[in-house]
C-alpha positions as a printed NumPy array, in Angstrom:
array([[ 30.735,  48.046,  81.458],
       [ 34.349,  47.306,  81.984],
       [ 36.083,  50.597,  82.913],
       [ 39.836,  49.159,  83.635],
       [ 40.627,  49.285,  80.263],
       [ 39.672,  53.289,  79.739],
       [ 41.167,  53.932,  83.216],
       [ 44.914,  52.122,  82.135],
       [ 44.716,  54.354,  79.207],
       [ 44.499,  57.376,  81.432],
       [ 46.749,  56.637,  83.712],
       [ 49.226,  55.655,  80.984],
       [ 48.313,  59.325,  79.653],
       [ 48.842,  60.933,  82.818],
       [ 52.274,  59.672,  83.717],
       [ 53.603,  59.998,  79.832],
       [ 52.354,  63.743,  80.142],
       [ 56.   ,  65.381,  81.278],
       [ 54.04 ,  68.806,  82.377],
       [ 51.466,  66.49 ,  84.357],
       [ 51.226,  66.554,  88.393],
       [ 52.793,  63.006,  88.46 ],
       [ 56.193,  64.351,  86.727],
       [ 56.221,  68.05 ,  88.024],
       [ 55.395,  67.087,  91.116],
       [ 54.149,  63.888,  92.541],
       [ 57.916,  62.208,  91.587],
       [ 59.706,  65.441,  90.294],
       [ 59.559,  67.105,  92.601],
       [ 62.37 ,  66.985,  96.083],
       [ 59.782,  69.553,  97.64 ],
       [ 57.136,  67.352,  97.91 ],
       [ 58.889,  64.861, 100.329],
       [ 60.676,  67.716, 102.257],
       [ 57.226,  68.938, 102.904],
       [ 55.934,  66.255, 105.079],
       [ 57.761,  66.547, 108.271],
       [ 57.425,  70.123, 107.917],
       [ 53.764,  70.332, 107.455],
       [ 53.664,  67.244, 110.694],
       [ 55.797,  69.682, 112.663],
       [ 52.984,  72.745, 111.601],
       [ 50.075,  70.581, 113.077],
       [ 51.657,  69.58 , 116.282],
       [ 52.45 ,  72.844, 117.057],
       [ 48.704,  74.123, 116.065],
       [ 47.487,  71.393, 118.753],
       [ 49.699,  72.785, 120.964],
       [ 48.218,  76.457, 120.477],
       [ 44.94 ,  75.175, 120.498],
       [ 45.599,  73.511, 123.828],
       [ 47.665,  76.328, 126.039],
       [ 45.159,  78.923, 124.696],
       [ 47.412,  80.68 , 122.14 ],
       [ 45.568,  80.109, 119.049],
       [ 43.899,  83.405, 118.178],
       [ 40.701,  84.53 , 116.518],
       [ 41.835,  84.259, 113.105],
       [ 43.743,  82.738, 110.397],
       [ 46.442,  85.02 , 109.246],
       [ 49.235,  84.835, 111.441],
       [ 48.297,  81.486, 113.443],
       [ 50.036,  78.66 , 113.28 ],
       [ 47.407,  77.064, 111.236],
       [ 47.747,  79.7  , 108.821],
       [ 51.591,  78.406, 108.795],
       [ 50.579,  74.603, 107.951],
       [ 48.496,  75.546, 105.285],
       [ 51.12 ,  78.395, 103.686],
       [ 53.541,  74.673, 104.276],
       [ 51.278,  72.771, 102.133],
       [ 49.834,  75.415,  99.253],
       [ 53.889,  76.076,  98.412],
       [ 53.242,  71.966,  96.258],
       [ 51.585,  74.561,  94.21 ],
       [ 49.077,  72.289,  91.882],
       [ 46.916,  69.921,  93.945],
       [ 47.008,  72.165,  96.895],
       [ 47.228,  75.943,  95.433],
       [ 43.611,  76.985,  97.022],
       [ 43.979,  75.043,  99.976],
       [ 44.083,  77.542, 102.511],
       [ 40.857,  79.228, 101.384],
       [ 38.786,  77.449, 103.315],
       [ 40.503,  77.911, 106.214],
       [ 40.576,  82.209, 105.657],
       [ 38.233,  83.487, 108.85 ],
       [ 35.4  ,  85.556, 107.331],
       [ 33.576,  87.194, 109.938],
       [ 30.306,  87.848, 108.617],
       [ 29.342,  84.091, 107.823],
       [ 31.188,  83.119, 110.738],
       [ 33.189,  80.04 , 109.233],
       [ 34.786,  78.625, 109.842],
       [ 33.521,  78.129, 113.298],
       [ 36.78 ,  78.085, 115.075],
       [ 38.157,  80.925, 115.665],
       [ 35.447,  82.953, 117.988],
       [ 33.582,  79.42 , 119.065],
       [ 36.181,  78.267, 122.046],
       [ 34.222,  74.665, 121.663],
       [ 34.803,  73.902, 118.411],
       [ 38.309,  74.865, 118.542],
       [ 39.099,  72.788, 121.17 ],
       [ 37.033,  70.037, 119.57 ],
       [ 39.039,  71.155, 116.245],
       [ 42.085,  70.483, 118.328],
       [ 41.521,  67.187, 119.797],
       [ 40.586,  66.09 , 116.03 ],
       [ 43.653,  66.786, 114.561],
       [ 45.782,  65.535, 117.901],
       [ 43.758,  62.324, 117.761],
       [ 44.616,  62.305, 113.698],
       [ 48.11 ,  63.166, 114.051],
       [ 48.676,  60.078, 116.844],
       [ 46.108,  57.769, 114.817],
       [ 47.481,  54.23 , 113.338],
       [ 45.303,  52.854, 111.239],
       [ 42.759,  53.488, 109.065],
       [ 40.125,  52.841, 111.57 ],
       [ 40.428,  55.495, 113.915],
       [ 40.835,  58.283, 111.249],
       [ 37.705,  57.047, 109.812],
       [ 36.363,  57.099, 113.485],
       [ 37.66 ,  60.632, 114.21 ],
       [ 36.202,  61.847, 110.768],
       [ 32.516,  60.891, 111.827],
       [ 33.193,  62.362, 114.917],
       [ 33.967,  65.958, 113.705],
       [ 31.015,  65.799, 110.991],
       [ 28.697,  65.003, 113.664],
       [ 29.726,  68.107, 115.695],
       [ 28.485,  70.227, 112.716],
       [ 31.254,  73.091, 113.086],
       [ 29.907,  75.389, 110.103],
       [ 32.241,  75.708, 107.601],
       [ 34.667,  73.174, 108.613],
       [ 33.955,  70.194, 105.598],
       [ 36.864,  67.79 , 104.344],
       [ 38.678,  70.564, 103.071],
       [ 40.549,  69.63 , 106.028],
       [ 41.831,  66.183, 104.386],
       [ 44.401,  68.229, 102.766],
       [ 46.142,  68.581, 105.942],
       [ 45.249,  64.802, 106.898],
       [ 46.29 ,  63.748, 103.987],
       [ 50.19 ,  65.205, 104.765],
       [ 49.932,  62.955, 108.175],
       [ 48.68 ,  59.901, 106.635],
       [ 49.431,  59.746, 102.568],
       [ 48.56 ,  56.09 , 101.863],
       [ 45.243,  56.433, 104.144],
       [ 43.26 ,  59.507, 103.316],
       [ 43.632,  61.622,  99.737],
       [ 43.24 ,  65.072,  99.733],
       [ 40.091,  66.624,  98.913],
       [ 39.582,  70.015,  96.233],
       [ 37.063,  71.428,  93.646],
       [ 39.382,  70.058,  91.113],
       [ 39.443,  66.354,  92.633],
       [ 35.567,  65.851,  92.879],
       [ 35.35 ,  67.374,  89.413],
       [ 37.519,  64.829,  88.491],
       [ 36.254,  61.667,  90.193],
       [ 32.77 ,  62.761,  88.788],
       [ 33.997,  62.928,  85.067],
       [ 35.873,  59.679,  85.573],
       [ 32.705,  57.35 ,  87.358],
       [ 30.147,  59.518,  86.411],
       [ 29.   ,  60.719,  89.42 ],
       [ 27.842,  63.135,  91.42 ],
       [ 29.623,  63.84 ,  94.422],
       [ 29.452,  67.339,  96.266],
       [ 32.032,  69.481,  97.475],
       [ 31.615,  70.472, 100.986],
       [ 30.623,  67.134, 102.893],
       [ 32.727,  64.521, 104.955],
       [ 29.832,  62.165, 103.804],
       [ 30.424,  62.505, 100.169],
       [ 34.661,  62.589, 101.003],
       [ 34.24 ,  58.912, 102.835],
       [ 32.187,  57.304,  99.746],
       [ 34.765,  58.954,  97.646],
       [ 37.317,  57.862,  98.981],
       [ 36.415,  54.185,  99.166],
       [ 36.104,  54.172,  95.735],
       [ 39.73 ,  55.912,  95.129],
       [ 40.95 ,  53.371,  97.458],
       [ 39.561,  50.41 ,  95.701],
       [ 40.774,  52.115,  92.423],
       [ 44.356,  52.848,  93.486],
       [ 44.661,  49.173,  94.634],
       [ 43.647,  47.943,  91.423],
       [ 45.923,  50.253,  89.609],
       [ 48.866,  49.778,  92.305],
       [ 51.603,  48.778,  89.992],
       [ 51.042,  51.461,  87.866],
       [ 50.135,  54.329,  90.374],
       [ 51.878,  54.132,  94.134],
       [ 50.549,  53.091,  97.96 ],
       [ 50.628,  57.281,  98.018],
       [ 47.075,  58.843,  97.878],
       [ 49.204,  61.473,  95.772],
       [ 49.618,  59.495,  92.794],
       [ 45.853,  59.043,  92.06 ],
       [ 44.339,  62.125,  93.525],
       [ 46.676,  64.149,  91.249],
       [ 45.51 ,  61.865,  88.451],
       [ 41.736,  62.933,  89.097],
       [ 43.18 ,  66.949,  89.545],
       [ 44.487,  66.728,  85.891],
       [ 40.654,  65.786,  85.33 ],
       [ 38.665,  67.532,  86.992],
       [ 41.308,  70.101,  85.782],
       [ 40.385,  69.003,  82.372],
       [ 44.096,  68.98 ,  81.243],
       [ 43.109,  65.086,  80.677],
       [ 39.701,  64.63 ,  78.521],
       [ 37.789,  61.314,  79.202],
       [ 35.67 ,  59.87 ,  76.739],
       [ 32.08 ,  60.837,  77.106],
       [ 33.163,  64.61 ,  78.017],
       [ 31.436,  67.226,  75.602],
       [ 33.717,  69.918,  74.556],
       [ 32.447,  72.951,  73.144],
       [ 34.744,  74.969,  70.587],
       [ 34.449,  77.89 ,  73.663],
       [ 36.08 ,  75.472,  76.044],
       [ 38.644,  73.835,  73.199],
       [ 40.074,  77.833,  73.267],
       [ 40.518,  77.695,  77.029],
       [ 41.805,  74.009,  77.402],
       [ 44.733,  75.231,  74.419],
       [ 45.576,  78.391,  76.651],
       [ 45.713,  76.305,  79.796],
       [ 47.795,  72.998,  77.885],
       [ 50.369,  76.013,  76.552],
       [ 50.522,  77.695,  80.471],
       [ 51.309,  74.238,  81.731],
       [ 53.926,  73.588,  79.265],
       [ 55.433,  76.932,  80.009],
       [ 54.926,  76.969,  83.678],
       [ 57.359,  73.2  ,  82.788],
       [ 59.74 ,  75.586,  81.101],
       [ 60.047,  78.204,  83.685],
       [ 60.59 ,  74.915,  86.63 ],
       [ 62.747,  73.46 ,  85.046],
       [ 64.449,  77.24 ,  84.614],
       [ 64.387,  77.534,  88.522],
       [ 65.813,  73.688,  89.247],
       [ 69.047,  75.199,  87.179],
       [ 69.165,  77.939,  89.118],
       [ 68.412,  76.155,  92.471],
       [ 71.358,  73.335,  91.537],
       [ 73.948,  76.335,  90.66 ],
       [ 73.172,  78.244,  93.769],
       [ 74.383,  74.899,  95.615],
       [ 77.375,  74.509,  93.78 ],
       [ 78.928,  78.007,  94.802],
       [ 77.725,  77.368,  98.474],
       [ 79.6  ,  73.87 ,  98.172],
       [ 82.64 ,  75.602,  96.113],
       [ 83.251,  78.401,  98.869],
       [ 82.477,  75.998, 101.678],
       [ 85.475,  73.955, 100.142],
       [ 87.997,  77.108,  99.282],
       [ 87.274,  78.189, 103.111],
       [ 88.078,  74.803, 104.569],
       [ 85.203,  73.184, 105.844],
       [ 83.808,  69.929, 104.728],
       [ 80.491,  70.733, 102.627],
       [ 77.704,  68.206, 102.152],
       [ 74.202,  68.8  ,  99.569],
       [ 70.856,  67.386, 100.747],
       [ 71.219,  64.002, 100.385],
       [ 69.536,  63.506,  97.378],
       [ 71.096,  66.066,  95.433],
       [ 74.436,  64.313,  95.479],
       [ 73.956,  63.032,  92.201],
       [ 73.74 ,  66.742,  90.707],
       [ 76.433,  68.687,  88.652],
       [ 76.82 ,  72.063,  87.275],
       [ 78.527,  72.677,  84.267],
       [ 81.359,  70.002,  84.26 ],
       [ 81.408,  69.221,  87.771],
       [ 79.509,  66.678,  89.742],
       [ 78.28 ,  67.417,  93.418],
       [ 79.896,  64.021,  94.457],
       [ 83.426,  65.906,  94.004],
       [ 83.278,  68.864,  96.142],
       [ 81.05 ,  67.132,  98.939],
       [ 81.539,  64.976, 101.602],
       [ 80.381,  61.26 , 100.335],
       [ 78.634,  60.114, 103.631],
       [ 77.087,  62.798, 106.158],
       [ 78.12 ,  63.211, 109.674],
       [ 77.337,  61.063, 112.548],
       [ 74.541,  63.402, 114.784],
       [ 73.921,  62.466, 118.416],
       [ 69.67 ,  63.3  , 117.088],
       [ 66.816,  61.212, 116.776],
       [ 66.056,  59.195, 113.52 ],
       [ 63.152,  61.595, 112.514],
       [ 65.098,  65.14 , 113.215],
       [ 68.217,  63.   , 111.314],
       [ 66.012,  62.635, 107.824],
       [ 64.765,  66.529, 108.2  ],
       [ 68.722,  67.594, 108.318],
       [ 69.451,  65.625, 106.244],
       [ 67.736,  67.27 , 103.266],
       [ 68.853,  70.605, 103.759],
       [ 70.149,  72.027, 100.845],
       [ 74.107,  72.108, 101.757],
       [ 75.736,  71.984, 105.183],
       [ 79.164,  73.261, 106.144],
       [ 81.084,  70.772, 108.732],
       [ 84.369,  72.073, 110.214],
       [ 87.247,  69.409, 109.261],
       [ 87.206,  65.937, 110.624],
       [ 84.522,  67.256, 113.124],
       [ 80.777,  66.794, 113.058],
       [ 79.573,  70.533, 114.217],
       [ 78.22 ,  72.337, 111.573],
       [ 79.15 ,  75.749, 111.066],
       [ 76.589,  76.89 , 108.498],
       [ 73.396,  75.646, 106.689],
       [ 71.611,  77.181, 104.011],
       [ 68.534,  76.198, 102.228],
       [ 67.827,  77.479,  98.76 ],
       [ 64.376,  78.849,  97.706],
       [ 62.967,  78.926,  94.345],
       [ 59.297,  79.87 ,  93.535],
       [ 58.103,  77.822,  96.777],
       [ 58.958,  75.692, 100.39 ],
       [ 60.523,  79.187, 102.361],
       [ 58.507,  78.141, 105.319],
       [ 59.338,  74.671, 104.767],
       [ 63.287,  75.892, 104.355],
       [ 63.191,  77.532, 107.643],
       [ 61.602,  74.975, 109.404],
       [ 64.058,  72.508, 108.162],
       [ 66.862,  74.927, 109.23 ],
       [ 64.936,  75.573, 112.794],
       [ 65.375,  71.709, 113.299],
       [ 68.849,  71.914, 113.004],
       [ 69.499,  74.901, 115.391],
       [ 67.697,  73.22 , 117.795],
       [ 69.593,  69.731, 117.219],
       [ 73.07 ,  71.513, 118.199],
       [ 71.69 ,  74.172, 120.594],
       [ 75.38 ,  73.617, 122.259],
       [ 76.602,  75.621, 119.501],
       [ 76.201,  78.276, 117.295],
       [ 75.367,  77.215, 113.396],
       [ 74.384,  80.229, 111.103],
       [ 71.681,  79.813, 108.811],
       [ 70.896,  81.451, 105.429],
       [ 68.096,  81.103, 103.012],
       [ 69.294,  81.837,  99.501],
       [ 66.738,  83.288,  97.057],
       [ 66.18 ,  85.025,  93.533],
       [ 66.293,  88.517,  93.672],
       [ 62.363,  88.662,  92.905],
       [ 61.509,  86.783,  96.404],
       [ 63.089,  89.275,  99.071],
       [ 59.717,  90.653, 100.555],
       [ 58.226,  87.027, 100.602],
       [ 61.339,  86.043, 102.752],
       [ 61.135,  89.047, 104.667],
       [ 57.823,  88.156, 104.938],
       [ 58.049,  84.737, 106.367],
       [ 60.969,  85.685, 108.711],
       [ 58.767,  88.111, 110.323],
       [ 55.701,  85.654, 111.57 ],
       [ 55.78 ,  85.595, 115.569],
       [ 56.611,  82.317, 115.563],
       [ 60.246,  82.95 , 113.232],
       [ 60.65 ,  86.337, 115.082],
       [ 59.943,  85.608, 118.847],
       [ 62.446,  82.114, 118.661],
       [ 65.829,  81.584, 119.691],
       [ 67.135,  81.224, 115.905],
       [ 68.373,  83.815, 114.061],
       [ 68.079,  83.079, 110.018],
       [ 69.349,  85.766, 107.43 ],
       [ 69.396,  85.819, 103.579],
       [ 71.268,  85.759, 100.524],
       [ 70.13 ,  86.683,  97.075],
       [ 70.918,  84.626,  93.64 ],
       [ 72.815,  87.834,  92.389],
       [ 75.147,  88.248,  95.02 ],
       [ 75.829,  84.516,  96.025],
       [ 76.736,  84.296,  91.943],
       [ 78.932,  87.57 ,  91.725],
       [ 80.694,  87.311,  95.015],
       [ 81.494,  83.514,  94.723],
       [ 84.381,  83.702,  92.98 ],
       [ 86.253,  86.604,  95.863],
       [ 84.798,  84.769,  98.913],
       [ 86.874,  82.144,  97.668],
       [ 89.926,  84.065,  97.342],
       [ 90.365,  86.173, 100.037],
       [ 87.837,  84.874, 102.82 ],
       [ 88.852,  83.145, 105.624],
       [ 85.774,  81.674, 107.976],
       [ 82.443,  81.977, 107.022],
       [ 81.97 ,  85.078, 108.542],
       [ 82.989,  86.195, 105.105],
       [ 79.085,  85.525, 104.439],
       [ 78.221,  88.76 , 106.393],
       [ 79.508,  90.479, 103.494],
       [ 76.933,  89.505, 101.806],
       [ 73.834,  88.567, 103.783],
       [ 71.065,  90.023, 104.797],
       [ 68.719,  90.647, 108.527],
       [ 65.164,  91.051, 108.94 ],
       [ 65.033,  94.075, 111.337],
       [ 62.439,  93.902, 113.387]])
């Protein structure tokens, strides 16, 4: 039987769907793309660990533990995926933490992923690692791939096999890099069939087959019982509401901008938004008329370039290309990503001081407190403090008026003590 036409009509549902993962996330959402150098940055630096010996017996804290907190803020696709990854002691997975072997074996893995060019070798390294038989350590790890090498390898959840089994009627298990390679030769054969309506991203499709294994898309053939009919009507109204409540926090998120482009402006510098937010406006006026139209020439490399360039807003002094402040803006998710991104660009202009805020809603101070106190924030060079929604939005107005640097910011920010 002839399954392209049932699988058009899916896909057609699942991009038409506005509270699906294709519109909330796969295209609408900015995070999404921020998160990749971010998360590429996380895994080089958990090689690194792995290598000089600083990677510890456990999850929380590590720099692993970092990648994965990068990749679970897409929310959706990845919200579980650090689970597998949690250290639990008395089953000993998985296997390396305590095991000095298998970490280092874990280690060269990912280093041999992150530098891999083609689909061969990460098929290669893949059979490698399975054949070790580290307990514990199954594709879950394909999640992280996946953020190295989007149009090679999809990620790999509960919800996904779920999904692939209720769309080809199969049987695939969770748990083995066996089952992930026959999956995924399948997906790939799918998603290049479908390519003009899905994208050369693994996203695109794997998020298709999370809506159903999610069951937030019903196939025919799938038996619903007037039990599950209750639960899929609770969980259609969450998602719709969740929708609601993002598109709440995107308001938010683009009027926090335009009072850190409006003060940046009133104190004299030459303010610039992420470069894909130029198009934005709040209330009556557009970002394009308070920020500069073309960012800065940076003596940085390409790849460092694209990072700062999508930081929420950056103040330039006049005619001049050193930034005096940048500030990223957090909603419900990305505050690891946000510093990162804001780490890069200390680093980049290390001849000079640039201070950095992250902006946030009231109800998110501990988790930023939280994030600026990992080792890795606390023990660098760069010194990142805070701002809440409520006093970036009551203040505005007076920093205008009567500040006269940004050091008028003090006013209102806030340190981690440590």
């Amino acid at each position: 039987m002839d399954q392209q036409p049932l699988i058009n009509e899916i896909i057609e549902k699942y991009k038409l769907d506005p509270a699906s993962v294709y519109n909330t996330w796969f295209i609408g959402s900015d995070e999404r793309l921020k998160a990749f150098r971010a998360i590429r940055r996380g895994v080089s630096q958990v090689i690194d660990d792995i290598k000089t010996e600083k990677f510890g017996n456990d999850f929380k804290g590590s720099s692993l533990d970092f990648v994965l907190t990068a990749i679970t803020e897409q929310k959706q696709v990845f919200e579980g995926a650090a689970h597998p990854f949690y250290w639990k002691p008395k089953m000993r997975i998985p296997d390396i933490y305590e095991n000095q072997t298998n970490k280092k074996a874990f280690g060269q893995f990912l280093e041999n992923c992150y530098y891999a060019s083609n689909e061969d070798q990460l098929i290669r390294e893949i059979i490698k690692l399975d054949g070790l038989k580290i307990k514990g350590l199954g594709p879950a790890v394909a999640s992280i791939l996946y953020f190295l090498h989007p149009t090679i390898l999809p990620p790999f959840n509960t919800a996904i096999v779920n999904g692939f089994n209720y769309l080809f009627r199969d049987k695939k298990k969770l748990g083995s890099w066996q089952e992930y390679l026959k999956m995924r030769e399948i997906i790939m054969k799918t998603n290049a069939d479908n390519k003009d309506q899905l994208s050369k991203d693994l996203g695109a499709i794997a998020g298709l087959l999370f809506e159903i294994g999610s069951r937030n898309i019903i196939i025919e053939g799938q038996i619903i019982s007037d039990e599950d009919k209750v639960k899929l009507l609770k969980q259609y109204n969450k998602r719709h509401k969740e929708v609601i409540g993002e598109k709440h926090e995107e308001d938010l998120h683009t009027e926090m901008q335009y009072h850190l482009l409006k003060i940046g402006k009133a104190l004299g510098y030459d303010p610039i938004a992420a470069t894909n937010d130029r198009g934005k406006c709040h209330g009556e006026i557009n970002f394009s008329f308070i920020s500069l139209n073309k960012f800065p020439e940076l003596n940085v490399d390409k790849d460092t370039l694209n990072t700062i360039q999508l930081i929420d807003i950056i103040w330039f002094e006049k005619n001049n290309n050193k930034a005096v402040c940048a500030f990223e803006v957090e909603k419900s998710t990305s505050i690891y990503s946000g510093i990162l991104r804001l780490s890069d660009l200390a680093i980049s202009f290390a001849d000079h001081n640039t201070s950095l805020f992250i902006i946030i809603p009231n109800s998110r101070e501990k988790d930023v407190v939280l994030q600026l106190s990992r080792p890795a924030i606390k023990n660098s060079s760069v010194t990142i403090k805070y701002i809440l929604f409520s006093d970036l939005r009551e203040h505005c107005d007076a920093l205008c008026k009567f500040g006269e640097s940004h050091k008028i910011l003090e006013k209102i920010a806030k340190t981690v003590k440590y």
